[in-house]
C-alpha positions as CSV (number, residue, x, y, z in Angstrom):
1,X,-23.4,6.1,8.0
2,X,-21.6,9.2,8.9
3,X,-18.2,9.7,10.7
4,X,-17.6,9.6,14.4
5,X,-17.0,13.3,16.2
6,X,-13.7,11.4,16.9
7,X,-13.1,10.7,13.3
8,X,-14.0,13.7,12.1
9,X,-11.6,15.5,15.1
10,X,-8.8,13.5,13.7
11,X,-9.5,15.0,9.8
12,X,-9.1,18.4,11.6
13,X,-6.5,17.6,13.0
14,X,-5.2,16.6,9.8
15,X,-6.2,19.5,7.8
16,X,-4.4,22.1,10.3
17,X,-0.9,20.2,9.2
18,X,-1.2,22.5,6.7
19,X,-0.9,26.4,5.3
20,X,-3.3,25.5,2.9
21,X,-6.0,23.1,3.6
22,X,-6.7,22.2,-0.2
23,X,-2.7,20.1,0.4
24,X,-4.7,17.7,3.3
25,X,-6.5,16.0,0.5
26,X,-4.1,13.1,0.0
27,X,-3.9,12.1,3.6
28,X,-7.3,12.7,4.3
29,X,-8.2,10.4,1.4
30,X,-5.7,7.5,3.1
31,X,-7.5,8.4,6.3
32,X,-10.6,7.2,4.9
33,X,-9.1,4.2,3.5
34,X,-8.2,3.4,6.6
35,X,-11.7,3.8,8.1
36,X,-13.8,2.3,5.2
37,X,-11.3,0.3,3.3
38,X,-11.3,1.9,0.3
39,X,-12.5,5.6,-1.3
40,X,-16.5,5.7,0.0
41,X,-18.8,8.3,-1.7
42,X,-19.1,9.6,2.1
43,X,-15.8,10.1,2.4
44,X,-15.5,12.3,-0.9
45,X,-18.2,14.2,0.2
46,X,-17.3,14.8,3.7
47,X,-13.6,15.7,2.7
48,X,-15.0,17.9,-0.3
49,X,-16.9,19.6,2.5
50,X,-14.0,20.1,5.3
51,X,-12.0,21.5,2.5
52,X,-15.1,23.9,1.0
53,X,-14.1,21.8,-2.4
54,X,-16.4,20.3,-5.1
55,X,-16.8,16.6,-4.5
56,X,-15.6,16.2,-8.0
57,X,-12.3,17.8,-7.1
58,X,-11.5,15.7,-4.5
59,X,-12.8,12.6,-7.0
60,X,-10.4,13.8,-9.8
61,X,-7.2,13.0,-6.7
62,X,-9.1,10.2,-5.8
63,X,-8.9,8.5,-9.1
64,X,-5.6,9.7,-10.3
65,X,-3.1,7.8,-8.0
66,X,-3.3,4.3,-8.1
67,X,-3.1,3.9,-4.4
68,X,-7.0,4.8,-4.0
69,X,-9.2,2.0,-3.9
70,X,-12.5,2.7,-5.8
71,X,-14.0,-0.9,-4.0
72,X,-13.4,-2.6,-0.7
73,X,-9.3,-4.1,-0.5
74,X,-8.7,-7.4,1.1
75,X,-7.2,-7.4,4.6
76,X,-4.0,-7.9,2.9
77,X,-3.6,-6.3,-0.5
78,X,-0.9,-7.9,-2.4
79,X,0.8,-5.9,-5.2
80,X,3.0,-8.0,-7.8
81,X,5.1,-6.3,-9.9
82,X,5.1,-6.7,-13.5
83,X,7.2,-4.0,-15.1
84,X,10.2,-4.3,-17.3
85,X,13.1,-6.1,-15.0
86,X,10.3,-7.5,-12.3
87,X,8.5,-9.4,-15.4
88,X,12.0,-10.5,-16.7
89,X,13.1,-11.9,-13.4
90,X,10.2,-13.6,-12.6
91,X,7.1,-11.2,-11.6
92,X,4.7,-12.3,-14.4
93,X,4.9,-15.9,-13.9
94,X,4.1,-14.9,-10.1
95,X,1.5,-13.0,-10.8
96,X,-0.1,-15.8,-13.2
97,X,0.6,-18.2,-10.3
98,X,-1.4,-16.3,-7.2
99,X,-4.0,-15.3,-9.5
100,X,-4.8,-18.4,-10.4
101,X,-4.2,-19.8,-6.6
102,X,-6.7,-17.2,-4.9
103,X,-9.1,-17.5,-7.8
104,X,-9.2,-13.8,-8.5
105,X,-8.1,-11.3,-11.0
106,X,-6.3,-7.7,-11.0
107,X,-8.4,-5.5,-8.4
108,X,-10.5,-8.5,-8.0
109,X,-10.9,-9.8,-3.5
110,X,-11.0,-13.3,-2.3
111,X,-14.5,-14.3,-1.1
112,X,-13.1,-14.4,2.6
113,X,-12.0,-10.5,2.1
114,X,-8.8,-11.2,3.0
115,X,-6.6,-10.7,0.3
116,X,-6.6,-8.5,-2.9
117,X,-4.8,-8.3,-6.1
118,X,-3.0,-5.5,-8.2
119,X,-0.7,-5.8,-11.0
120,X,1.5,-3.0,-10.0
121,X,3.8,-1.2,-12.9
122,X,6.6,-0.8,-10.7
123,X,7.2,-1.0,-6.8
124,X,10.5,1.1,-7.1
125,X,12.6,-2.0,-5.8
126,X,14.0,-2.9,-9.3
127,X,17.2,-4.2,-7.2
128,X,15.5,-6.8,-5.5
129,X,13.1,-8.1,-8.5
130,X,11.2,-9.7,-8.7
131,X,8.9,-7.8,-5.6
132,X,5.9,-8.2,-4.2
133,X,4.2,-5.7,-1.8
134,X,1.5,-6.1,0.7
135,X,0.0,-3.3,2.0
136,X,3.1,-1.2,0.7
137,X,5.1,-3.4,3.1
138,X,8.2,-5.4,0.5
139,X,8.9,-8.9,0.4
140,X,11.9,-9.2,-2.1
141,X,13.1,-11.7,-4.5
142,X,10.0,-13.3,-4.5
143,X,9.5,-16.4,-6.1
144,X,5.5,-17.7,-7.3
145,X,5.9,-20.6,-4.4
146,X,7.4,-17.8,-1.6
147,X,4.3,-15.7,-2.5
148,X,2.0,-18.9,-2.7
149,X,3.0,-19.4,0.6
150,X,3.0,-15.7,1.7
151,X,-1.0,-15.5,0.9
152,X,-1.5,-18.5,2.8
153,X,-0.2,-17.0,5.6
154,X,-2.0,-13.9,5.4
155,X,-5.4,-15.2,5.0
156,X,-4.7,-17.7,8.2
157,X,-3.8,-14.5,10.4
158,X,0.1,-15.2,10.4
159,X,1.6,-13.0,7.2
160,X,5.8,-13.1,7.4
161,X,7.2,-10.2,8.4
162,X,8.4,-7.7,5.4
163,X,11.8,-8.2,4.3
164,X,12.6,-4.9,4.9
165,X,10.7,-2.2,7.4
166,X,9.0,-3.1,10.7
167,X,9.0,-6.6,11.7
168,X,5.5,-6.9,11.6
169,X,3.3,-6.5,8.5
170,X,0.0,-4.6,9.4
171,X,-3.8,-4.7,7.7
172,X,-4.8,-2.7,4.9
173,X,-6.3,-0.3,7.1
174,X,-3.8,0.1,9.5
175,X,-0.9,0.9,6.8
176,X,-3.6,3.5,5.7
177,X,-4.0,5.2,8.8
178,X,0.1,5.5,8.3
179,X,-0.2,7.1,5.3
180,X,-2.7,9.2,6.6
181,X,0.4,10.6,9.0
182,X,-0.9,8.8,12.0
183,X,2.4,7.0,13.5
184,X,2.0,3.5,14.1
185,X,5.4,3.7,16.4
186,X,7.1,1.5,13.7
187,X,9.0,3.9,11.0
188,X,12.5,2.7,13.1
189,X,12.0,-1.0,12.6
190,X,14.3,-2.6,10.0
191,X,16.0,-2.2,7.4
192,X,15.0,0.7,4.6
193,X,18.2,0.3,2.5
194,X,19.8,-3.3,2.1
195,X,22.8,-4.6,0.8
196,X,21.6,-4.5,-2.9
197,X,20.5,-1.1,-2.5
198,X,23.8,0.1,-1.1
199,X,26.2,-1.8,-3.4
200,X,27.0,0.8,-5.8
201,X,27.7,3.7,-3.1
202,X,30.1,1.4,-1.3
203,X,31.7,0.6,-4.7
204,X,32.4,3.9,-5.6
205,X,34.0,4.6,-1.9
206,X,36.4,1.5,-1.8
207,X,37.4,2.9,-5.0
208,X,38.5,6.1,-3.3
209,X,35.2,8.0,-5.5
């Protein structure tokens, strides 16, 4: 099925952000996320073709960066972390525990299509490990029941907000479209750096640094 006149107005749009139009790849790929759910052959093509690009250039971005989906995400795609301090703290045994609570695997979907899961390397939030994201959202010093809990939610329409960011956590498609570039009227909500984060910058000023 091809793109709407509308959706393809929008990848213009997109495109004329920039001096060179080869730089809209990136968004344009999280625009069709957004559309599609994940990287679609029709999407490569028709971005290769806005851009006057081979398809396999705009593949080789495509499967570079971790963030593009090669088959369909879940509604919610949850993303434990299992690097170095994460795995110490706790973010294996998570990861062990909703796997084996949703019945899937890394990049594996639940039956329902509502949730997905990724063993992610690191979610740069090493001072709130163990982490989880969802959608890119974070939910901090998670525990394998908070996160238990936190699918639950998702799949029966009712996620928690993120710890920190807007106080709503959107679909996988809609936090696409926002990394496309197209505002969701949200980047003001919440926190974006908390206490933790903060802690050594308000060391080094009470200590006159």
């Amino acid at each position: 099925m091809n793109f709407t006149p509308e959706q393809l107005e929008i990848m213009d749009k997109i495109i004329a952000r920039y001096p060179r139009s080869r730089s809209a790849i990136m968004p344009l790929l999280h625009y069709v996320q957004a559309l599609d759910g994940y990287v679609t052959p029709r999407g490569i093509e028709t971005i290769a073709e806005k851009l006057n690009l081979e398809t396999a250039e705009v593949t080789a971005v495509s499967s570079f960066y971790t963030q593009y989906r090669t088959e369909p995400a879940g509604e919610y795609h949850v993303g434990v972390c299992i690097n170095t301090l994460c795995a110490v703290m706790g973010g294996d045994e998570i990861y062990k525990s909703v796997s084996e609570h949703l019945g899937i695997e890394n990049h594996e979907t639940t039956k329902d299509g509502k949730v997905s899961l990724e063993r992610i390397e690191c979610n740069a939030a090493c001072d709130y490990a163990p982490v989880v994201m969802v959608n890119w959202e974070f939910y901090d010093n998670q525990t394998p029941q908070s996160v238990k809990d936190l699918v639950d939610a998702a799949r029966a329409g009712n996620p928690p907000a993120p710890t920190r960011g807007p106080s709503k956590l959107r679909t996988w498609k809609e936090n696409s479209a926002v990394l496309a570039g197209l505002s969701d009227g949200l980047a003001n909500e919440g926190l974006s750096a908390g206490e933790a984060t903060l802690r050594g910058l308000n060391i080094s000023k009470g200590a006159g640094k």
